[in-house]
C-alpha positions in Angstrom: -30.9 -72.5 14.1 -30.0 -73.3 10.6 -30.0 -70.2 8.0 -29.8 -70.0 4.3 -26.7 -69.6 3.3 -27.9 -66.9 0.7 -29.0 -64.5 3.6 -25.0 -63.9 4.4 -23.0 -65.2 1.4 -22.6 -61.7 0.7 -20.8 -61.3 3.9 -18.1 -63.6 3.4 -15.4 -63.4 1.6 -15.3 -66.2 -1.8 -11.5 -66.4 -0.9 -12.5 -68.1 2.2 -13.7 -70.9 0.2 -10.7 -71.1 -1.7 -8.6 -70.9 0.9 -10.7 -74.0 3.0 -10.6 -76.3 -0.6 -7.1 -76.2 -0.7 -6.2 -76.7 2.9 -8.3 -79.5 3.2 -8.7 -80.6 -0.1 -12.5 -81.0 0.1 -14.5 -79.0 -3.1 -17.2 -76.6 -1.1 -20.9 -76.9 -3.3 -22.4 -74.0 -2.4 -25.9 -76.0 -2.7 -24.7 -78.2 0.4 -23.3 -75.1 2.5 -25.7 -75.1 6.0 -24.9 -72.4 8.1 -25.6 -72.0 11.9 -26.8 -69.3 14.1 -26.4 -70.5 17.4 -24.9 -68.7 20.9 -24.1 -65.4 19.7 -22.4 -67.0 16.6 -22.7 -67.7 13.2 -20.5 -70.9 11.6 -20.5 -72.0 8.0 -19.9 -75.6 7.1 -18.7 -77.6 4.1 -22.3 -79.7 4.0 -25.0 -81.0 7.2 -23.1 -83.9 7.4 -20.2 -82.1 8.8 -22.7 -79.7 10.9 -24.5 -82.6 12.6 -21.0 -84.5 13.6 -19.3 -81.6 14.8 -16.9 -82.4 12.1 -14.0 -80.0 12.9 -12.6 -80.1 9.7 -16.1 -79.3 8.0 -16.2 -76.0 9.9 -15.3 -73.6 6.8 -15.7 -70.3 9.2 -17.0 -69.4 12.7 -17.6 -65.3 13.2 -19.4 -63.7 15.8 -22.9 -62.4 14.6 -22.4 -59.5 15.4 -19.0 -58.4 13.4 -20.6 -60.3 10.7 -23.7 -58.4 10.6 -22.0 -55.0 11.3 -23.6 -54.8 14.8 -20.4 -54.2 16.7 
Protein backbone atom coordinates (compact mmCIF):
# COMPACT_ATOMS: atom_id res chain seq x y z
CA UNK A 1 0.00 0.00 0.00
CA UNK A 2 1.48 3.25 -1.05
CA UNK A 3 1.60 6.10 1.91
CA UNK A 4 2.28 9.76 1.74
CA UNK A 5 5.45 10.36 2.39
CA UNK A 6 4.38 13.31 4.78
CA UNK A 7 2.70 10.85 7.24
CA UNK A 8 6.50 9.63 8.29
CA UNK A 9 8.94 12.19 6.92
CA UNK A 10 9.25 13.17 10.37
CA UNK A 11 10.58 9.80 11.17
CA UNK A 12 13.47 9.74 9.05
CA UNK A 13 16.35 11.22 9.36
CA UNK A 14 17.12 14.28 6.34
CA UNK A 15 20.76 12.93 6.49
CA UNK A 16 19.48 9.78 5.02
CA UNK A 17 18.78 11.65 1.90
CA UNK A 18 21.99 13.17 1.80
CA UNK A 19 23.72 10.30 2.40
CA UNK A 20 21.58 8.27 -0.70
CA UNK A 21 22.33 11.62 -3.19
CA UNK A 22 25.75 11.24 -2.84
CA UNK A 23 26.22 7.57 -2.95
CA UNK A 24 24.31 7.21 -5.90
CA UNK A 25 24.45 10.48 -7.34
CA UNK A 26 20.73 10.67 -7.97
CA UNK A 27 19.03 14.26 -6.42
CA UNK A 28 15.93 12.92 -4.09
CA UNK A 29 12.58 15.49 -4.95
CA UNK A 30 10.78 15.08 -2.12
CA UNK A 31 7.50 15.59 -4.42
CA UNK A 32 8.38 12.23 -6.21
CA UNK A 33 9.31 10.21 -2.90
CA UNK A 34 6.46 7.09 -2.75
CA UNK A 35 6.73 5.20 0.11
CA UNK A 36 5.49 1.47 0.73
CA UNK A 37 3.81 -0.29 3.50
CA UNK A 38 3.88 -3.70 2.61
CA UNK A 39 4.74 -7.12 4.85
CA UNK A 40 5.45 -5.74 8.04
CA UNK A 41 7.69 -3.08 6.38
CA UNK A 42 7.92 0.30 5.34
CA UNK A 43 10.52 1.23 2.23
CA UNK A 44 11.04 4.74 0.92
CA UNK A 45 12.07 5.23 -2.76
CA UNK A 46 13.79 7.83 -4.88
CA UNK A 47 10.36 8.21 -7.25
CA UNK A 48 7.46 5.30 -8.53
CA UNK A 49 9.46 4.53 -11.23
CA UNK A 50 12.06 2.98 -9.05
CA UNK A 51 9.13 1.40 -6.74
CA UNK A 52 7.26 -0.32 -9.65
CA UNK A 53 10.75 -1.83 -11.18
CA UNK A 54 12.08 -3.01 -8.04
CA UNK A 55 14.85 -0.70 -8.85
CA UNK A 56 17.47 -1.69 -6.10
CA UNK A 57 19.26 1.29 -6.31
CA UNK A 58 16.02 3.48 -5.99
CA UNK A 59 15.36 1.96 -2.58
CA UNK A 60 16.47 5.15 -0.34
CA UNK A 61 15.58 3.07 3.06
CA UNK A 62 13.68 -0.13 4.15
CA UNK A 63 12.76 -0.15 8.25
CA UNK A 64 10.51 -2.35 9.83
CA UNK A 65 7.14 -0.58 10.71
CA UNK A 66 7.30 -1.19 13.78
CA UNK A 67 10.81 0.39 14.92
CA UNK A 68 9.76 3.09 12.75
CA UNK A 69 6.53 3.78 14.28
CA UNK A 70 7.89 3.19 17.95
CA UNK A 71 5.88 -0.01 18.29
CA UNK A 72 8.74 -2.28 19.28
Amino acid sequence: MIIDFRAIAHLIPGWIFNEYGQLTGRYVHRDRIVCVAENGRIQVWVDREAYENRDPEGLICDYDARDLLGMR
